[in-house]
C-alpha positions as CSV (number, residue, x, y, z in Angstrom):
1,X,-6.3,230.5,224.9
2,X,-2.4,230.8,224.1
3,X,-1.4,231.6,220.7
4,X,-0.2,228.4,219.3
5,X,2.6,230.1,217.2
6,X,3.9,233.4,218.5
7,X,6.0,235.5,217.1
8,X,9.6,235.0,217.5
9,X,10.0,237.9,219.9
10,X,7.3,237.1,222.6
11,X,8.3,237.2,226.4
12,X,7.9,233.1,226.6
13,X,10.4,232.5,223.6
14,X,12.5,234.8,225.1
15,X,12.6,233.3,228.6
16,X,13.1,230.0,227.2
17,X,15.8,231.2,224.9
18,X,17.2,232.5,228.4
19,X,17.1,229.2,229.8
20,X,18.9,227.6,227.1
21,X,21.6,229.9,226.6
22,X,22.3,229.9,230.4
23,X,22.3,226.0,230.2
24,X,24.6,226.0,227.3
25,X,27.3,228.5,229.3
26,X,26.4,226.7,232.3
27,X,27.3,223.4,230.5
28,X,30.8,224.9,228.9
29,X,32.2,226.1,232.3
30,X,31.3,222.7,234.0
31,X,33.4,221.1,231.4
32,X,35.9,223.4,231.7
33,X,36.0,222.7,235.5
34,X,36.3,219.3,234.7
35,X,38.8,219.3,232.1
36,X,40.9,221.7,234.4
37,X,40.3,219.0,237.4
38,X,41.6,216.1,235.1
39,X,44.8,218.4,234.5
40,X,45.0,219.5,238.0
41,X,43.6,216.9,240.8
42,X,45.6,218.2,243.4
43,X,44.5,221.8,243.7
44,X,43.0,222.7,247.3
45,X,40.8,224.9,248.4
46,X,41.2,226.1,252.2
47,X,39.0,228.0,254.4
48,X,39.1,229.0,257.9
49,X,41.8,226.3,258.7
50,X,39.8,223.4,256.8
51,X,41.6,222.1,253.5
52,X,39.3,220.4,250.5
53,X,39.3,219.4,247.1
54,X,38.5,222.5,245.2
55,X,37.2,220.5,242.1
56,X,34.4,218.9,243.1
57,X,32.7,221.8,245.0
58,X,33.1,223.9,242.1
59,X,31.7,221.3,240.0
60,X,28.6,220.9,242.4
61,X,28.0,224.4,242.8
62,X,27.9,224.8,238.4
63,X,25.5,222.2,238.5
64,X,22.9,223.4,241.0
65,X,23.1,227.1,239.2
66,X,22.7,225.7,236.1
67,X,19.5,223.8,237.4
68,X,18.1,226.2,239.3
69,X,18.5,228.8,236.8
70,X,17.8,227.4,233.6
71,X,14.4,226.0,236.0
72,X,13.6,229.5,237.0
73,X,13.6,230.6,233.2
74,X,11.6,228.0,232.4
75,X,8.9,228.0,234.6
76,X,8.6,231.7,233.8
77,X,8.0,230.8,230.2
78,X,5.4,228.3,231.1
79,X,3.8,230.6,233.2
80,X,3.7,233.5,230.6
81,X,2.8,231.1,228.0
82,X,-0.5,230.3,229.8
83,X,-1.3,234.3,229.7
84,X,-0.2,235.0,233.2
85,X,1.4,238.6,233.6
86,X,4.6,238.0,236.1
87,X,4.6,241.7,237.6
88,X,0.7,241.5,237.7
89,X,0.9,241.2,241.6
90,X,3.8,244.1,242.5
91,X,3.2,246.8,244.9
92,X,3.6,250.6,243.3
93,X,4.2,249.2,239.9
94,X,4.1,253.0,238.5
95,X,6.1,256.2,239.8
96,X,2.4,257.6,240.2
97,X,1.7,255.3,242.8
98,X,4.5,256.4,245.0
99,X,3.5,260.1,244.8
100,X,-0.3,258.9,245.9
101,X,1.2,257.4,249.2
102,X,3.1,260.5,249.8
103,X,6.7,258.3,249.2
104,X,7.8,260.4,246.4
């Protein structure tokens, strides 16, 4: 069973606090972008010979970071919280087993 208070350091606080403070920049800059939009609606962006609105996409493409970002931090926690061990499941997770496999 989880600990229902951990201490302030464990590895889900920290993943959490992760998530958050990627939200909050994430959240800033998107602001930014739009504040910078409202000053500036007729800024293009052009690729390849195609012209767009640079605004927008940027806007988009904050958004789904911050999503899928402050999500992968999350689910982390949640994961950790429920006593899961994340690198449980990686190959060679010492130098010693490299040198057993003749890799070294």
């Amino acid at each position: 069973m989880p600990d229902p208070n951990p201490p302030p350091t464990s590895p889900a606080r920290l993943l959490k606090g992760a998530a958050v403070l990627f939200a909050i920049l994430g959240v800033s800059f998107l602001v930014w972008v739009v504040d910078t939009w409202l000053d500036h609606p007729e800024t293009r962006a052009s690729q390849f010979g195609f012209e767009a609105p640079l605004w927008p996409a940027l806007g988009g493409f904050v958004l789904l970071a911050i999503v899928a970002v402050g999500t992968l931090f999350w689910r982390a926690a949640k994961r950790v919280e429920t006593g899961e061990d994340l690198f449980g499941q990686r190959h060679r997770r010492r130098a010693s087993d490299w040198e057993e496999n003749g890799e070294a």
